[in-house]
Every structure is written in C-alpha cells, then in structure tokens.
C-alpha positions in Angstrom: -178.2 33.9 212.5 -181.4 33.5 210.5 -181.8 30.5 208.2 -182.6 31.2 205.0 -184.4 28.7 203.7 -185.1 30.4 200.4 -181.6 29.9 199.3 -182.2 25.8 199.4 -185.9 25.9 198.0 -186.7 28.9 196.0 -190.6 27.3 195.7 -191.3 27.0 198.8 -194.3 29.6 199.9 -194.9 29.0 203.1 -192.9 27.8 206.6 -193.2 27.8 209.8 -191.0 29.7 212.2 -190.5 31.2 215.5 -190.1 35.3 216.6 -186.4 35.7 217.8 -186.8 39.1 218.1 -188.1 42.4 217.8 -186.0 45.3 216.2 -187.2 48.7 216.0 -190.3 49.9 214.3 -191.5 46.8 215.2 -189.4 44.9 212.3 -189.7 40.9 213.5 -186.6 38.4 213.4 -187.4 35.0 212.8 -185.2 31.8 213.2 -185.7 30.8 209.5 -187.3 32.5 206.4 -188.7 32.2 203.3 -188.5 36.0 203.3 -185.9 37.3 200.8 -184.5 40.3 202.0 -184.0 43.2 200.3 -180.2 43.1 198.3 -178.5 43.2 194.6 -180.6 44.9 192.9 -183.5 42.5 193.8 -185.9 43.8 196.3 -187.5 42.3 199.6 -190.4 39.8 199.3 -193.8 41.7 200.7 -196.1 38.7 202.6 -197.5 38.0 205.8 -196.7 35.7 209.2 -199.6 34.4 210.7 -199.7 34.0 214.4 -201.9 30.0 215.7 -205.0 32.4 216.5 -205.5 33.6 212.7 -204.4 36.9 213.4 -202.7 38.0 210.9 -199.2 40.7 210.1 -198.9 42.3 206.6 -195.1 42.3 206.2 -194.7 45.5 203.8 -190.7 44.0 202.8 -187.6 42.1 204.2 -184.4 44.0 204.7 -180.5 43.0 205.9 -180.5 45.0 209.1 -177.4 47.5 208.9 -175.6 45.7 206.2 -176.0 42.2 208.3 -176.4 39.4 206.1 -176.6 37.2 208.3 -180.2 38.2 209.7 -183.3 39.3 208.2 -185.9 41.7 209.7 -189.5 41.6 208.3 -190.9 45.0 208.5 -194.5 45.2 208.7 -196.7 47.7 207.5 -198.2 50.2 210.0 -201.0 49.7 212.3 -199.9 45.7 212.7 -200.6 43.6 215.6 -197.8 43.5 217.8 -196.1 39.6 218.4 -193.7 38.6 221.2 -190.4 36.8 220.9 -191.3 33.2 221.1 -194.7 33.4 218.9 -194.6 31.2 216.3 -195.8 31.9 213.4 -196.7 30.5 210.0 -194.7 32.8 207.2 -196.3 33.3 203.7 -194.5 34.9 200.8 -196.4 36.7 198.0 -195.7 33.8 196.0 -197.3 35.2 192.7 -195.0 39.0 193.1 -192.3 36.3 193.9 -192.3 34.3 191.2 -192.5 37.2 188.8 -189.0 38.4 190.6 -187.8 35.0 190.0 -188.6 34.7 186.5 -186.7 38.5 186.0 -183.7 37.7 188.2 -183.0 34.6 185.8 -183.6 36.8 182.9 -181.3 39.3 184.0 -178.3 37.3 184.5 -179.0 35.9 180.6 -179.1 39.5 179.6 -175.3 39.4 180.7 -174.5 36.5 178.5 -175.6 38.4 175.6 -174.6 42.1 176.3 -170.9 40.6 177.1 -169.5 43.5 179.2 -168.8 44.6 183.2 -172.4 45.1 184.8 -171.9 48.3 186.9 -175.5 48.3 188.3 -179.0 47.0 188.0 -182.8 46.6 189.1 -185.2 43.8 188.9 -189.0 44.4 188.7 -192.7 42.2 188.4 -192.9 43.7 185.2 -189.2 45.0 183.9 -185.8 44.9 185.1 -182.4 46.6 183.5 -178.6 46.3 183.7 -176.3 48.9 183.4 -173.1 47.9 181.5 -169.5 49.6 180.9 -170.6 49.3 177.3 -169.1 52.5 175.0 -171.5 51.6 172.2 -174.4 50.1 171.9 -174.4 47.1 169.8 -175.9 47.8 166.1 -177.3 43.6 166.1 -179.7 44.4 168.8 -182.8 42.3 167.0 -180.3 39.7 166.8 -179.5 39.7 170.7 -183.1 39.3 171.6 -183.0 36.6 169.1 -180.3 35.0 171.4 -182.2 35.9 174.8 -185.1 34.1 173.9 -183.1 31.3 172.6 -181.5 30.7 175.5 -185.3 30.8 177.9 -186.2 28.4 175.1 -183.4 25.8 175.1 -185.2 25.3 178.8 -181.8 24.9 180.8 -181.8 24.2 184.5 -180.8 26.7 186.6 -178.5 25.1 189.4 -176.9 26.4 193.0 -173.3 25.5 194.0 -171.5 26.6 196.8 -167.9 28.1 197.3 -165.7 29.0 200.2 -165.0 33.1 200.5 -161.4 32.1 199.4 -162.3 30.3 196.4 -164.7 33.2 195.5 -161.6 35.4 196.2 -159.6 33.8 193.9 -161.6 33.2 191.2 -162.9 37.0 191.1 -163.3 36.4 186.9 -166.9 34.8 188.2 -168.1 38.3 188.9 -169.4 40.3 186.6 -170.6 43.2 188.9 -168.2 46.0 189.6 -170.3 47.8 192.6 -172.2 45.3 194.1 -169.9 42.8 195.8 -170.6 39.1 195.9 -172.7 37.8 199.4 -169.5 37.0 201.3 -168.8 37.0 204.8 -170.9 33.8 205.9 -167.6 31.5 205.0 -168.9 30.1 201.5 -170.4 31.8 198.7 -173.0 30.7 196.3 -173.0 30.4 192.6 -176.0 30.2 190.3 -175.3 28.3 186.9 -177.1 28.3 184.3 -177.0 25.0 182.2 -174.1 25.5 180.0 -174.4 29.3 179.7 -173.5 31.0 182.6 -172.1 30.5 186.3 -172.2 33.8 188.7 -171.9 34.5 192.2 -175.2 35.9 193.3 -177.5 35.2 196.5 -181.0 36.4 195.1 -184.0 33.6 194.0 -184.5 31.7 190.9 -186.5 29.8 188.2 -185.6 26.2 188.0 -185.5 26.4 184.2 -185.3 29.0 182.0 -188.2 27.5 179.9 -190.0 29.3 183.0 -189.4 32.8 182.2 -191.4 32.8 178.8 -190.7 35.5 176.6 -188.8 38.3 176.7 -188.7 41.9 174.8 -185.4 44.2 175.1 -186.7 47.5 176.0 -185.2 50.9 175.8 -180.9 51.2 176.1 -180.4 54.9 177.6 -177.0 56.6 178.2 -176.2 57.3 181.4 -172.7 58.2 181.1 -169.6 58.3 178.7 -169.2 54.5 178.7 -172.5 53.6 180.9 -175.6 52.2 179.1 -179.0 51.1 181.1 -180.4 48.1 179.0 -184.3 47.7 180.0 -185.7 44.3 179.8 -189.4 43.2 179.7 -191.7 40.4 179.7 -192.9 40.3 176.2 
C-alpha cells in the first residue's frame, strides 16, 4: 500500500521515495507519493521522479490502478527512461498546475454551499471547474450567489482534514452530498474536509489552507443537461 503523503501535507512539492514496482506500460509504484492520483472529478497530478544520476522521468498523470485506492501508479509519458524496483528517486509535482487544482477543488465544494442541492457530477480544471446539481430550476438571485461565493473566499476560513472510521461515514451518509461518486472508503477510515464554519464533506482530493487563497471567483455558464440536471461552470475571475 502506497503512502500518500499528499493527504497530510497538501504543500509539499517534492519527496523522496523508492520504486516498488513496475506495472504495465511502464507505470512506476512508489512506497509514498506526493502524486495525487487521478479520482472525483479531480484529475492526476502530471510531474517528474528524478533518479540520484539526474536522469530525469516526465510522469504524464497518476492513476488508482483498477479501482485500487490503495496504490498509485505514475504513468510516464512515452519514450522515458526505464527505472528498476529499488531506484530511489526524488518525486516532483507540477506544483504551479497543482496549486491551481487546489485553489478550484476548494472553490468547488463552496459552490455546494451556495447552490444547496444533491451534486450528481463534476470536473475540476487549472482554469474552470463545474458541478452538476439535481437542481429543477435555476435560481433567479444568481448575482447574488456569486455575491456569497466570494464572500465566503474572502472571510479567509481555514480549510481543515478530520478523519472518520468507514462505519461512522456509513452512518452519517447526510455528509455526502454526491450521489454517483462514492466517498474514498475501503482503507478503514474516511476523511473529511471542513471548511471553517461553512461546510464539512467527505472527499479525498487536495486543498488550499484558506479560502483567502483561492482569490476571486466568476460563476460561469448554468446549462441543462437533463429534466432536473443543471452543469454550473465556475471560473477564476
């Protein structure tokens, strides 16, 4: 089982690890990453793991391999040097495509505060992200709730991790506002992200530690995509 060290320390841009194995298309395991993999909406950091000569792998993403979330392959792009298990090498996240996914992530889950209704999908970008909502109408105050969304990256609130057990996640399933994409259970505890006091969800993805950090934000376009399903676009402004 890989640790993932990004769950503890969102910041941290570089670690040192060792090559556990290799899976196919030459996708690299390490003992411990830094590497989010690909998963809710939020995709797989792109980077590099630097062997002690210099030589260097572009990793192209990070994916769960087969639905395993317990392990994390870094897939490199083609042509890459090939290591061997028991290299250690020096892993380095794009930091600055990173932080921009951090910054969204955060958004996103204040967009849910303000659009009050079951999330049935979603997609965060460097640039954009969106929810998709079980919303029949859209809301007719909608200068108003970017009003409220800015308010709430302005009031500068911490953004905190706890941890639950599977069973406490299971029987407090009010916490999730998703209705497809299941909470990341199955490692015996479950963590929650909080967000001063404004919102606490389940959710494994990688976070600002304030929302003063995300700077502005602009609501985009709100599409129908279904009787009751509406895709709310969200943007750095």
């Amino acid at each position: 089982m890989t640790e993932f060290v990004f769950r503890e320390d969102a910041y941290r841009r570089e670690i040192n690890a060792t090559i556990t194995g290799i899976a196919d298309r030459g996708a690299i395991v390490l003992d411990r990453t830094i590497f989010y993999a690909t998963s809710g909406g939020q995709p797989g950091d792109t980077g590099r793991l630097v062997l002690p000569d210099g030589t260097a792998i572009a990793v192209a993403t990070a994916v769960h391999p087969d639905g395993d979330k317990t392990q994390i392959l870094h897939v490199p792009e083609e042509g890459q040097p090939q290591p061997k298990v028991g290299d250690v090498v020096t892993a380095k996240i794009d930091w600055h495509r990173r932080h921009r996914l951090m910054r969204m992530h955060t958004a996103l889950h204040l967009l849910s505060v303000v659009f009050p209704f079951p999330v049935t999908g979603g997609s965060i970008g460097e640039d954009k992200g969106r929810l998709d909502f079980d919303m029949p109408e859209v809301p007719d105050d909608l200068q108003n709730l970017e009003l409220q969304l800015n308010a709430m990256v302005n009031g500068d609130s911490p953004v905190t991790s706890e941890w639950i057990s599977d069973d406490e996640m299971l029987a407090n399933a009010d916490l999730i506002k998703t209705m497809k994409v299941k909470p990341p259970m199955g490692q015996g505890r479950v963590r929650l992200v909080r967000i001063g006091e404004v919102d606490l969800q389940p959710c494994g993805g990688t976070h600002v530690a304030r929302t003063g950090e995300i700077g502005p934000l602009a609501l985009g376009k709100i599409e129908k995509k279904g009787k009751q399903n509406r895709r709310v676009s969200l943007l750095f402004a």
